[in-house]
Backbone as CSV, one residue per row, in Angstrom:
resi,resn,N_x,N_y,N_z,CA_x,CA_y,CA_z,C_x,C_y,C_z
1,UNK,101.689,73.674,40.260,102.483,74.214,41.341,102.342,75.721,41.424
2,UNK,102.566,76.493,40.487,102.207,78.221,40.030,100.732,78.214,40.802
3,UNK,99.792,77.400,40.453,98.616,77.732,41.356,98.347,77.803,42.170
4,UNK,99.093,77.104,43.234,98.975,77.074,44.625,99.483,78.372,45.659
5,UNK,101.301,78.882,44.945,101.603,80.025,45.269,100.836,80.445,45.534
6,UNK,99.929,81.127,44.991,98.783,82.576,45.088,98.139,81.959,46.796
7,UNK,97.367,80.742,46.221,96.673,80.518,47.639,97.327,80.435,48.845
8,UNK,98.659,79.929,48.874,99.360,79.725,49.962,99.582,81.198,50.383
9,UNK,100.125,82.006,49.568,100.584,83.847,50.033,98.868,84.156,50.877
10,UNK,97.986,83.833,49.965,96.567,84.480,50.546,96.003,83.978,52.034
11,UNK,96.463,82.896,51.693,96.466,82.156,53.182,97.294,82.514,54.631
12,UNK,98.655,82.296,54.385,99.549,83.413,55.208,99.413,84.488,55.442
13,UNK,98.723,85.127,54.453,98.256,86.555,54.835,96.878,86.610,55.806
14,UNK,95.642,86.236,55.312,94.684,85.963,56.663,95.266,85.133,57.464
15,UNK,96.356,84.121,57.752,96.621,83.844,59.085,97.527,84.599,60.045
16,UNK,98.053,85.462,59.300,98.833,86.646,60.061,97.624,87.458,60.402
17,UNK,97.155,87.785,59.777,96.408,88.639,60.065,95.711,89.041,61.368
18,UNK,94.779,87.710,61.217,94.002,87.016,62.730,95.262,87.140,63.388
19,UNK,96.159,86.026,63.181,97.183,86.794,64.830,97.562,87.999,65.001
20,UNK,97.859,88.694,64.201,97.996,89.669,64.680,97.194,90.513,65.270
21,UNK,95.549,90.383,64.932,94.310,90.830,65.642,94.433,90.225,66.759
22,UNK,94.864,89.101,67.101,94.337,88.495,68.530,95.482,89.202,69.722
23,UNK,96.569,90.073,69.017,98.018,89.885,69.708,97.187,91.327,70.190
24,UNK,96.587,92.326,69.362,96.823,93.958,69.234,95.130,93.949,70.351
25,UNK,94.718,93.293,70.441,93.360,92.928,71.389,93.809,92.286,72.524
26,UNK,94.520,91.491,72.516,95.521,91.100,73.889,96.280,92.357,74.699
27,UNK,96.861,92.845,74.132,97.595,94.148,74.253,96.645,94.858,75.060
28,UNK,95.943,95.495,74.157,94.858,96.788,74.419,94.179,96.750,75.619
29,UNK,93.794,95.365,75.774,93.500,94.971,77.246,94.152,95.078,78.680
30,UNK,95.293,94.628,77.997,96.333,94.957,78.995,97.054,96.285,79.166
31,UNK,96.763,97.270,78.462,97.440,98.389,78.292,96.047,99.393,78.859
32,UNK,94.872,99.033,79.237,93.756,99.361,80.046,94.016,99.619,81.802
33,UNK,95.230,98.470,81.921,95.553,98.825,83.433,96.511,100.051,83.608
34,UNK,96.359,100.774,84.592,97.048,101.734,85.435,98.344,101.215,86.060
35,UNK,97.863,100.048,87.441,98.696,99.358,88.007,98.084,98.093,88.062
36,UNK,99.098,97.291,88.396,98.929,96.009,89.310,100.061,95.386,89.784
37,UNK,99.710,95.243,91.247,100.593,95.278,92.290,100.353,94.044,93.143
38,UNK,101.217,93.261,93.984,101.267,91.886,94.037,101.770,92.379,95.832
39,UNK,101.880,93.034,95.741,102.237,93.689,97.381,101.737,94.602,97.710
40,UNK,102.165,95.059,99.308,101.379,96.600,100.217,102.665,96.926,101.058
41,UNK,102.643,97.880,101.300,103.884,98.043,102.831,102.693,98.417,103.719
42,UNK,103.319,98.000,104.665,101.866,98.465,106.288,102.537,99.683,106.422
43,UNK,101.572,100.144,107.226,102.318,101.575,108.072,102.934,101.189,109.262
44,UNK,104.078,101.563,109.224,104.780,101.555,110.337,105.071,102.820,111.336
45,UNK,105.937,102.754,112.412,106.137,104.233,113.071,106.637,105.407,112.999
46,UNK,107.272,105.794,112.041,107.412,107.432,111.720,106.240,107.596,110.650
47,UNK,105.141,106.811,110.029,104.374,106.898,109.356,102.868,107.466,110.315
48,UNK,102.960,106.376,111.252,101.933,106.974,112.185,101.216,108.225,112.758
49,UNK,99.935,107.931,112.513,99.559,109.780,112.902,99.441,110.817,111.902
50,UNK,99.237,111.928,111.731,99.483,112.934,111.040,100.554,113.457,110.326
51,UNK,101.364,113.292,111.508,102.534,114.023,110.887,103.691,113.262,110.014
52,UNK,103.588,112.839,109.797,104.652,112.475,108.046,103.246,111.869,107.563
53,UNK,101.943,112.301,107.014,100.987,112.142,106.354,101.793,111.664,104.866
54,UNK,100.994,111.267,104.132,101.144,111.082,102.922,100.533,111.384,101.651
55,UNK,100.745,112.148,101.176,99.635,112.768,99.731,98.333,113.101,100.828
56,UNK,98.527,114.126,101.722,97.107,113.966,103.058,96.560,113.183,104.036
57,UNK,97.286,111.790,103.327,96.261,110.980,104.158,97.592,110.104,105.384
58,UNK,96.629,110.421,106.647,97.366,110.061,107.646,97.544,109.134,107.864
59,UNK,98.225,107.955,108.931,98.723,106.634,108.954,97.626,106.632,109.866
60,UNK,97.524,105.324,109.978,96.489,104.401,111.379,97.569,105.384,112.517
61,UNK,97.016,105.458,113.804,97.305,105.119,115.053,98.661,104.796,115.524
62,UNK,98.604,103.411,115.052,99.469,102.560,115.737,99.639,102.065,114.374
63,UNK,101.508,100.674,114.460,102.064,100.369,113.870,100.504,98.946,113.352
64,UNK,100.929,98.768,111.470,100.330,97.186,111.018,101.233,96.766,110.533
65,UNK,100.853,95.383,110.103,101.718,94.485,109.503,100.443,93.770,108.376
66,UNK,101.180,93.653,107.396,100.375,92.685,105.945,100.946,91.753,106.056
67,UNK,99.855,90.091,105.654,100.706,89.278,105.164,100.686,88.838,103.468
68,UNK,99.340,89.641,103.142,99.271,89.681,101.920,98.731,90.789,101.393
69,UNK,99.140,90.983,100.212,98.388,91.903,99.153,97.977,92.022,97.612
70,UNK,97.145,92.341,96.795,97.676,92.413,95.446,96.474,92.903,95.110
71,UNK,96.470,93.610,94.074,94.882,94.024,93.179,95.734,94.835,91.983
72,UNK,94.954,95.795,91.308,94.764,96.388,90.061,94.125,97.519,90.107
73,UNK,94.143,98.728,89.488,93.121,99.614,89.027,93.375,99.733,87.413
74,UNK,92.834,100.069,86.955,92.197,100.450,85.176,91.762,101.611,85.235
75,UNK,92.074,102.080,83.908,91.790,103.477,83.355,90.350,103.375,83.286
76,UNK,89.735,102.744,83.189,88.005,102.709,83.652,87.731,102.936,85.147
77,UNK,88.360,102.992,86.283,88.416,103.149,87.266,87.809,101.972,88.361
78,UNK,87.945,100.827,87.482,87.821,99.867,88.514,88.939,99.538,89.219
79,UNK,88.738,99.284,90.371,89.680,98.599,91.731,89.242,97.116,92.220
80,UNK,90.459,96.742,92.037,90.040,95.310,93.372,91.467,95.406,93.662
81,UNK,91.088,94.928,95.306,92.449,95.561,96.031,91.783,93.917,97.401
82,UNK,92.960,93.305,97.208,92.292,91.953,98.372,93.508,91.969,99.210
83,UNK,93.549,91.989,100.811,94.523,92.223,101.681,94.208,91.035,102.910
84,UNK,95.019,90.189,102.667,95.181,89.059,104.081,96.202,89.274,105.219
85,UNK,95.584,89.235,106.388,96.209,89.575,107.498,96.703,90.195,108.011
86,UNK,95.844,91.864,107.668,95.999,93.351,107.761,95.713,93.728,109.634
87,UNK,96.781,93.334,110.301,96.492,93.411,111.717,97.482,94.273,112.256
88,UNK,96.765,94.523,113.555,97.998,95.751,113.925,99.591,94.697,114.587
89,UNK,100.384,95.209,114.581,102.038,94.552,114.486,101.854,94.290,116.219
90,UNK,101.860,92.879,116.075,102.020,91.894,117.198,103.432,92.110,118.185
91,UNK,104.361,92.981,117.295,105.554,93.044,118.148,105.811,94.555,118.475
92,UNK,104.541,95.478,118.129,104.637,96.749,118.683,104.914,96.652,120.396
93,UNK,105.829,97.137,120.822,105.135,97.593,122.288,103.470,98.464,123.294
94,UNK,103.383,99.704,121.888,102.138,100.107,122.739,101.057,99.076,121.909
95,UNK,101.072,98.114,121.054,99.588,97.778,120.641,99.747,96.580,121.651
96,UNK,100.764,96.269,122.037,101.040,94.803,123.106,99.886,95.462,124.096
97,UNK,100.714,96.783,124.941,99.655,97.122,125.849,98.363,97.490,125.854
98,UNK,97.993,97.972,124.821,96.576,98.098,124.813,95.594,96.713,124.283
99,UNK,96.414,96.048,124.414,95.846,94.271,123.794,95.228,93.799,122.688
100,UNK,96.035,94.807,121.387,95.427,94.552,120.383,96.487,93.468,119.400
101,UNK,97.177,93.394,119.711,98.343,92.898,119.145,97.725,91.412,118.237
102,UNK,98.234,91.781,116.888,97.739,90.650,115.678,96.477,90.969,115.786
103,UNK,95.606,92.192,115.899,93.879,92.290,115.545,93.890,92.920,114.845
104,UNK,92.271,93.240,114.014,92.005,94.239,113.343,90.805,94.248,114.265
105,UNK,91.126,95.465,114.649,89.977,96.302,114.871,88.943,96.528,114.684
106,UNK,88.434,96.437,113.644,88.014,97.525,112.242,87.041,96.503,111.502
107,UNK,86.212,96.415,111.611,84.806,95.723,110.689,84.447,95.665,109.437
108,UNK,84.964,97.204,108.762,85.449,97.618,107.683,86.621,98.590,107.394
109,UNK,86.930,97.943,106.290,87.972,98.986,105.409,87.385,99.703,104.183
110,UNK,88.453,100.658,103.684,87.964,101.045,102.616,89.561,101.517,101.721
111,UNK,89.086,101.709,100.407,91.142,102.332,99.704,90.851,103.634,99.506
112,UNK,91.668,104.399,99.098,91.671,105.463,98.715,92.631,105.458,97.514
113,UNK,92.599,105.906,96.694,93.091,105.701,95.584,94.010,107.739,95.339
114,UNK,95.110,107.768,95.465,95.550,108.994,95.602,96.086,109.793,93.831
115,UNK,96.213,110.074,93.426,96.525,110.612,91.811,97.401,111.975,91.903
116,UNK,98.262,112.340,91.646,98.788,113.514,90.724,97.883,114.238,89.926
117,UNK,97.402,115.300,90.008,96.775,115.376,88.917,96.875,116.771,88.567
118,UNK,95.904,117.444,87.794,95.960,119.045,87.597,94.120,120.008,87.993
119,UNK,94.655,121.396,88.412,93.268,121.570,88.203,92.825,121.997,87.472
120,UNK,91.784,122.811,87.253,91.314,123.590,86.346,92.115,124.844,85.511
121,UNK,93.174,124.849,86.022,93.990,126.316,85.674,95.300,125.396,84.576
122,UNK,95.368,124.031,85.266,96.359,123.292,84.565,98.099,123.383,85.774
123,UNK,97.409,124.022,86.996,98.461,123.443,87.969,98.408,122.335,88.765
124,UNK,99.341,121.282,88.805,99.866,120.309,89.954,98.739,120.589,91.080
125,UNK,97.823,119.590,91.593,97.409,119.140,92.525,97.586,117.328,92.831
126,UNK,96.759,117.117,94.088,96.486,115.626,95.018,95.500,115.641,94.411
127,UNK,94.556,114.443,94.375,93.376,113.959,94.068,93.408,112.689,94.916
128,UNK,92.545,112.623,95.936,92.530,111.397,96.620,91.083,111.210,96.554
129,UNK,90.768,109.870,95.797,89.181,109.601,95.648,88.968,108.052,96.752
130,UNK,87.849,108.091,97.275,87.803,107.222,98.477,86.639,106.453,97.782
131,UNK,86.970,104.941,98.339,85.342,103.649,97.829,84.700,104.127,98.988
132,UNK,83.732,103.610,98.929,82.776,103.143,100.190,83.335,102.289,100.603
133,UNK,82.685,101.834,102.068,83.340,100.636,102.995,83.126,98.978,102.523
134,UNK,84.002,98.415,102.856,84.405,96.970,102.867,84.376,96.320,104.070
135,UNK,83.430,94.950,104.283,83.768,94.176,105.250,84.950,93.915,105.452
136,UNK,85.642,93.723,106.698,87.066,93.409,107.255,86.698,92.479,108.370
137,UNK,87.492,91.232,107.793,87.642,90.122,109.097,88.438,90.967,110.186
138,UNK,88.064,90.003,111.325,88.690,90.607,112.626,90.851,89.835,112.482
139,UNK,90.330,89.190,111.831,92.266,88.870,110.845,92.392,89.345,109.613
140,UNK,91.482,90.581,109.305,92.660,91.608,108.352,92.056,91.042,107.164
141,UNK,91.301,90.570,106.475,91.342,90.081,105.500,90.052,90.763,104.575
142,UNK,90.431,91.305,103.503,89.362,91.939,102.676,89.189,92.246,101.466
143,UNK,87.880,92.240,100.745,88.269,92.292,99.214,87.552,93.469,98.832
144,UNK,88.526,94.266,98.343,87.283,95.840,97.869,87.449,95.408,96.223
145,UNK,86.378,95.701,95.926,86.199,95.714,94.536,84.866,96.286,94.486
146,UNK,85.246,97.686,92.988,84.915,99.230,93.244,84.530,99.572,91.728
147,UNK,84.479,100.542,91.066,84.324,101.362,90.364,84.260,102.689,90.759
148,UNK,85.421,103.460,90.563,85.624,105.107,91.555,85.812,105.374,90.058
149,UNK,85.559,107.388,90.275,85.893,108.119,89.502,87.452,108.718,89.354
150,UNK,88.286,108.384,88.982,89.468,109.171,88.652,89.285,110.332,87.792
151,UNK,90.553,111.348,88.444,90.577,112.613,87.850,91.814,112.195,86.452
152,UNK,91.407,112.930,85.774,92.267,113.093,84.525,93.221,113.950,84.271
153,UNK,94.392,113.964,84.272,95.194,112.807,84.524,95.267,112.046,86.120
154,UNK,95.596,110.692,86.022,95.459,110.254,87.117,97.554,109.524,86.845
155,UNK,98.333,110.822,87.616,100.187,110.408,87.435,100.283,109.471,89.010
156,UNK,101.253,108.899,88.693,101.722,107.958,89.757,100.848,107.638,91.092
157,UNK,99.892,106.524,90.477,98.869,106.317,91.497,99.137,105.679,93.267
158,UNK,98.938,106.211,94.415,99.036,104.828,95.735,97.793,104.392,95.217
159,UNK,97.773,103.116,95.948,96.319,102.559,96.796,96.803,102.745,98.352
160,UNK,95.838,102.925,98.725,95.792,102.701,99.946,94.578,101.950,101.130
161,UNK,94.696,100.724,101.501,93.966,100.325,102.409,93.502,101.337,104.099
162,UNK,92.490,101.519,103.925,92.414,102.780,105.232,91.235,101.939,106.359
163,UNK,91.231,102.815,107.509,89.938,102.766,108.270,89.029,103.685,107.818
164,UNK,87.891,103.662,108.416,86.562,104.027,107.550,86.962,105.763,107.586
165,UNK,87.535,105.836,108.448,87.958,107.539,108.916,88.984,107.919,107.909
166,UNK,89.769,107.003,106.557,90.683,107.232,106.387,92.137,107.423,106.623
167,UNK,91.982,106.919,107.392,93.295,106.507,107.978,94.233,105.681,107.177
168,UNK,95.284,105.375,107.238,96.081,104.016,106.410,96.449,103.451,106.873
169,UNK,96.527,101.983,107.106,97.339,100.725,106.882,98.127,100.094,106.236
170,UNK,97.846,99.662,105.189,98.836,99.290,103.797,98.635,100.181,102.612
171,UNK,99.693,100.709,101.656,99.834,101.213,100.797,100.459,100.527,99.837
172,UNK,100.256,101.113,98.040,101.050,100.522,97.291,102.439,101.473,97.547
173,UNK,103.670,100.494,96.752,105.295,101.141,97.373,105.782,99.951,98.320
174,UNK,107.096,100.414,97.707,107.676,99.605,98.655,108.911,100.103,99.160
């Protein structure tokens, strides 16, 4: 019976062990993401246009509506950002009249990924780094998935779904 003690402690000990390797590698992985976000808010109308811009970047035009959203970025600077039924708001009045109402426009999208960051001196700046373009169904629907450069530090990140001009549509926030 005395003999076994030893093996049983040695045993418990490499089986903690391994779990605990598998827990601190589980982790690390997950502690690689920045965000991940399961929603977007569209731009709506005091957003529109220039003027109440956001971290620079201006709203679409006219009012959208999302019916879906969700993606991720990582401290490696990958993005996937997938948005269903990114159309302009069917119950606007001016997109009624100009007859766009429930369309997208727009052939492609692209995100912009906005950061807090510092410059060279070590003062507070924006950092807004942009993908290249993304196919966009004519119903809003699109999957960017990227590898961008983030600035270091990269504090309280948006995404933002834009037109190729930069513009916005959906943002992370709610």
């Amino acid at each position: 019976m005395k003999k076994l003690y030893p093996i049983a402690v040695v045993l418990v000990l490499i089986l903690s062990t391994v779990l605990y390797s598998g827990m601190a590698t589980s982790a690390a992985a997950k502690s690689s993401n920045i965000m991940e976000f399961g929603t977007m808010v569209s731009v709506t109308r005091p957003y529109t246009g220039a003027t109440n811009a956001i971290r620079g970047i201006s709203g679409g035009g006219l009012p959208w509506v999302i019916r879906f959203a969700q993606g991720e970025l990582n401290t490696s600077g990958k993005l996937e950002v997938m948005v269903k039924g990114l159309v302009l708001d069917p119950n606007d009045p001016a997109v009624i009249a100009a007859g766009l109402a429930g369309k997208n426009p727009f052939t492609n999208f692209k995100a912009i990924v906005s950061c807090l960051s510092k410059d060279a001196g070590g003062n507070p700046i924006t950092t807004n780094v942009s993908t290249d373009l993304f196919p966009a169904s004519a119903t809003g629907d699109s999957n960017i998935e990227t590898t961008i450069s983030l600035p270091s530090p990269c504090i309280a990140p948006i995404i933002f779904v834009t037109n190729p001009g930069g513009a916005w549509f959906a943002s992370t926030g709610f």
